[in-house]
C-alpha positions in Angstrom: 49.7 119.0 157.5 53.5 118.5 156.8 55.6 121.3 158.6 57.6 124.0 156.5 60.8 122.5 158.1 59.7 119.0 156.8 58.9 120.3 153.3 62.5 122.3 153.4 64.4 118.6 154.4 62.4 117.3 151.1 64.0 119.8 148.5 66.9 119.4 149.5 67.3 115.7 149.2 70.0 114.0 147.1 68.3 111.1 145.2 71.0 108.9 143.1 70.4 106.4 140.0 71.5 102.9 141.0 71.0 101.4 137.7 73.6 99.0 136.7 74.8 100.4 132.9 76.7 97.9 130.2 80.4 98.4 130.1 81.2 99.6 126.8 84.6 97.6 126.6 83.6 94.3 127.9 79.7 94.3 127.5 79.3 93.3 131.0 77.3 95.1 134.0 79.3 97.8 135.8 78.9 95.5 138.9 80.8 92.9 137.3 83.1 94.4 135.0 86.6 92.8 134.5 87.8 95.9 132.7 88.5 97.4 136.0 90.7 95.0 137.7 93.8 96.8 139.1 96.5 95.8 137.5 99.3 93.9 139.1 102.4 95.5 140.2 106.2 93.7 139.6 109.9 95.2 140.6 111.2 96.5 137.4 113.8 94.1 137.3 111.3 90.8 137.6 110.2 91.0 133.8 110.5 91.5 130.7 109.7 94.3 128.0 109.7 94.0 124.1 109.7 96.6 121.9 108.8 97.0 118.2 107.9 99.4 115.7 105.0 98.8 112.7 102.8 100.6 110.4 99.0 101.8 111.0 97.4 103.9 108.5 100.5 104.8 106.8 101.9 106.3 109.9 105.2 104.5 112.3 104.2 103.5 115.6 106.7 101.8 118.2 105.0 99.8 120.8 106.6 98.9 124.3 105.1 96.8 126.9 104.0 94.7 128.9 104.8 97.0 131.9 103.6 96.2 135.2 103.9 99.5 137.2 100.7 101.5 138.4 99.3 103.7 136.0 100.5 107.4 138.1 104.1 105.7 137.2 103.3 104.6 133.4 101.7 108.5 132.9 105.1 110.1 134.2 106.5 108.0 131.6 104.6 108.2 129.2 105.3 111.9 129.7 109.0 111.8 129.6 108.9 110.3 126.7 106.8 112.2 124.7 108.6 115.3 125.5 112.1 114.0 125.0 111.3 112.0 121.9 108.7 114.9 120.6 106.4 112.9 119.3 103.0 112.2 120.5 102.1 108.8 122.7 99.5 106.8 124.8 99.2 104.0 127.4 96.7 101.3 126.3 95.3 98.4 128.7 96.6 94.7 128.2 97.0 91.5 129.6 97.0 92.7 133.4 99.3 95.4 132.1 100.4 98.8 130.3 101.6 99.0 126.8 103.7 102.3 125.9 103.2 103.5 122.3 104.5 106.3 120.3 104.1 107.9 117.1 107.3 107.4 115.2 110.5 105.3 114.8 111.8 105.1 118.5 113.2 101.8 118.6 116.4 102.0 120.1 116.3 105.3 121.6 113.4 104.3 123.5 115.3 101.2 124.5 118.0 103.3 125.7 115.8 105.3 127.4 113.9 102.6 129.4 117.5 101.1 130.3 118.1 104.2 132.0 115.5 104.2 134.1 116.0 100.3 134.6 114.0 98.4 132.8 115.4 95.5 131.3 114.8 93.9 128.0 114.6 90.5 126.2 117.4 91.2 123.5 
């Protein structure tokens, strides 16, 4: 006969799923996802950034990128921005990187912005 103290012990217990899922972004297994690769980190003044503004559903965007910072850095940023610029914005994953984009025309304010806190640019 199992002891109260035993059967106390039993409801208690944690039990957790270890099911590998699907990523939805890649279609791999959790387990082997290459969504979640960190990304790789650079000195702001060992690349690159490009910056260009388009239309999506009738609306301006401007896109800025590739930056290689972590993302606590990008999100500060990305804050900034959006408040000084008063428009609305988000960080999107690519190519080992973070791509800035806000809603609007932004070109060469945003430039002028990113210079400040130096980042340098192609042109």
């Amino acid at each position: 006969m199992a002891k109260l103290s035993d059967l106390q012990e039993l409801m208690e217990a944690k039990f957790t799923d270890t099911i590998d899922t699907l990523c939805k972004k890649c279609g791999e297994l959790k387990s082997a996802c290459i969504c979640t690769t960190p990304f790789s980190t650079k000195e702001r003044n060992s690349y690159f950034l490009h910056i260009n503004e388009e239309k999506a559903s009738s609306r301006d965007i401007t896109h800025c990128g590739i930056f290689y910072e972590n993302k606590e850095e990008m999100q500060r940023i990305l804050k900034e921005a959006k408040k000084h610029f008063a428009s609305g914005g988000k960080l999107e994953e690519k190519e080992g990187g973070i791509l800035l984009i806000l809603q609007g025309k932004h070109k060469e304010n945003l430039k002028d912005f990113l210079k400040e806190k130096k980042f340098k640019f192609k042109r």
